[in-house]
Rosetta silent file (secondary structure, phi, psi, omega in degrees, C-alpha in Angstrom):
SEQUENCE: XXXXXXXXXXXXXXXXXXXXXXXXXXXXXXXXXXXXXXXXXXXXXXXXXXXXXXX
SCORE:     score description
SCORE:     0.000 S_00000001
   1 L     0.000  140.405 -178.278  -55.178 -175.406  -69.673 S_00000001
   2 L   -81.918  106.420  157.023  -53.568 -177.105  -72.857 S_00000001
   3 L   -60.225  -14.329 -163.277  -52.522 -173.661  -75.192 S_00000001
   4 H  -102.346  -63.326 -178.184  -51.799 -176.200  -77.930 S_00000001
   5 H   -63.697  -19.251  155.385  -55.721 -177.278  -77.860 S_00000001
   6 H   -45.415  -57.226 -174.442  -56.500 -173.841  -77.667 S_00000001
   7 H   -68.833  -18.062 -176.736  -54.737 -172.635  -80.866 S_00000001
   8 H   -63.486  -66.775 -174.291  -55.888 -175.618  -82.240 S_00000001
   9 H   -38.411  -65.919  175.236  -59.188 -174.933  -82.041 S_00000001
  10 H   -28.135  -55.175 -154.110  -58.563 -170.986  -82.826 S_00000001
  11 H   -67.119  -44.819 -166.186  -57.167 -172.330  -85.730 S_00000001
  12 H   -86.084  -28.030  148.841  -59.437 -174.803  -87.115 S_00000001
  13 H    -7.314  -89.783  175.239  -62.058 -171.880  -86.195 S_00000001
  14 H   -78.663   10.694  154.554  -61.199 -169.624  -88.647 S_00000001
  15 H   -37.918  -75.488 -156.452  -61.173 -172.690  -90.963 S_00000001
  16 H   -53.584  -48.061  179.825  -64.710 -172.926  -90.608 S_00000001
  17 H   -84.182    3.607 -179.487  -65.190 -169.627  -90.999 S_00000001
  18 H  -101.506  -18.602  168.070  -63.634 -168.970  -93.610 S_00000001
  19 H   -65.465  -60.798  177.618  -64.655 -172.215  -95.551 S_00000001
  20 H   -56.756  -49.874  178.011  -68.723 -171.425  -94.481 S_00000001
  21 H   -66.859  -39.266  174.264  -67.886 -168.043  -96.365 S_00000001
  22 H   -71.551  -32.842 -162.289  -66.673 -168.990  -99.823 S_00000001
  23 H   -84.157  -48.338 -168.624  -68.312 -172.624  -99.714 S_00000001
  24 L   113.063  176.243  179.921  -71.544 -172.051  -97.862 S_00000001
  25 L   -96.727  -10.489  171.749  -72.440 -173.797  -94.767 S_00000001
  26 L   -58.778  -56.335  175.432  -73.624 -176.877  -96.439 S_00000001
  27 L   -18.454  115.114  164.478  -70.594 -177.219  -98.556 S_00000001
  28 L   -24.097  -54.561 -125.612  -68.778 -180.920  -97.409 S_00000001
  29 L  -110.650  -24.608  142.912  -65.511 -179.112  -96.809 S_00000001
  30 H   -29.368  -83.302 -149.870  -67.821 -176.786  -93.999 S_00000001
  31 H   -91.295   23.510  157.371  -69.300 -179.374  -92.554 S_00000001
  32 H   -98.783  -86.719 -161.544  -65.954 -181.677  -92.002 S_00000001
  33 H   -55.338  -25.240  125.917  -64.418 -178.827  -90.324 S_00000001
  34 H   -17.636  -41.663  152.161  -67.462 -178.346  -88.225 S_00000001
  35 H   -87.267   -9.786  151.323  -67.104 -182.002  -87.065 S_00000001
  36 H   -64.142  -81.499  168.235  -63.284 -181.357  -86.857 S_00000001
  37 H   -75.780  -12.169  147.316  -64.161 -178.883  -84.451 S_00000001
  38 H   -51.096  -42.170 -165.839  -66.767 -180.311  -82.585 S_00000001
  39 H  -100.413  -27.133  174.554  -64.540 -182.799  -81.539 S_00000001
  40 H   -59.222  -49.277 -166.623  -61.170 -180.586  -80.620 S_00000001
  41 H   -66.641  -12.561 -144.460  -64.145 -178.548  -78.300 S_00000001
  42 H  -115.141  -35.135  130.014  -65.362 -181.519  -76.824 S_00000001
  43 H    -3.600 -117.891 -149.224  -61.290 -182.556  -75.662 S_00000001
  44 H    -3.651  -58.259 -168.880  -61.310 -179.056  -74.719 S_00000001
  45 H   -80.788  -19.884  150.222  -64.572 -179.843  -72.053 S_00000001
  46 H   -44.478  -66.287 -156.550  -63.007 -183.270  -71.108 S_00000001
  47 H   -66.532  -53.622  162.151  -59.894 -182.105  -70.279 S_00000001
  48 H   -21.488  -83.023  162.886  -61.554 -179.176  -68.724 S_00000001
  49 H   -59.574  -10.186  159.249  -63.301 -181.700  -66.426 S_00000001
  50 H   -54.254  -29.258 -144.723  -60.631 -183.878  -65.632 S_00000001
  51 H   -94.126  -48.188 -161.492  -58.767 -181.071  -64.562 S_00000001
  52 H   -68.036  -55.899 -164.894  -62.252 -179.980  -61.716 S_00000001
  53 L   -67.503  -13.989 -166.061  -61.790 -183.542  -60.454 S_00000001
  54 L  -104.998   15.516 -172.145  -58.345 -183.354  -59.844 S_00000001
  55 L  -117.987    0.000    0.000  -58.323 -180.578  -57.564 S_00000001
């Protein structure tokens, strides 16, 4: 498994959540990093299936 797309994700995580707390969940600067990490998890299940095909 790619550790670097892990932490990413950890990372951009506690963005969100920390963004969602001060901002709100509405707040633009939420819901970009919400679609920031939508798309690192969705890598994450790509790669993830690439990797079930290749065995």
């Amino acid at each position: 498994m790619d550790d670097r797309l892990l932490t990413q994700i950890e990372r951009k995580r506690m963005e969100l959540i920390t963004a969602g707390l001060s901002k709100g969940f509405t707040d633009a600067l939420t819901v970009k990093l919400s679609t920031e990490l939508d798309h690192l998890l969705n890598q994450l299940t790509k790669n993830s299936e690439l990797a079930s095909y290749q065995h």
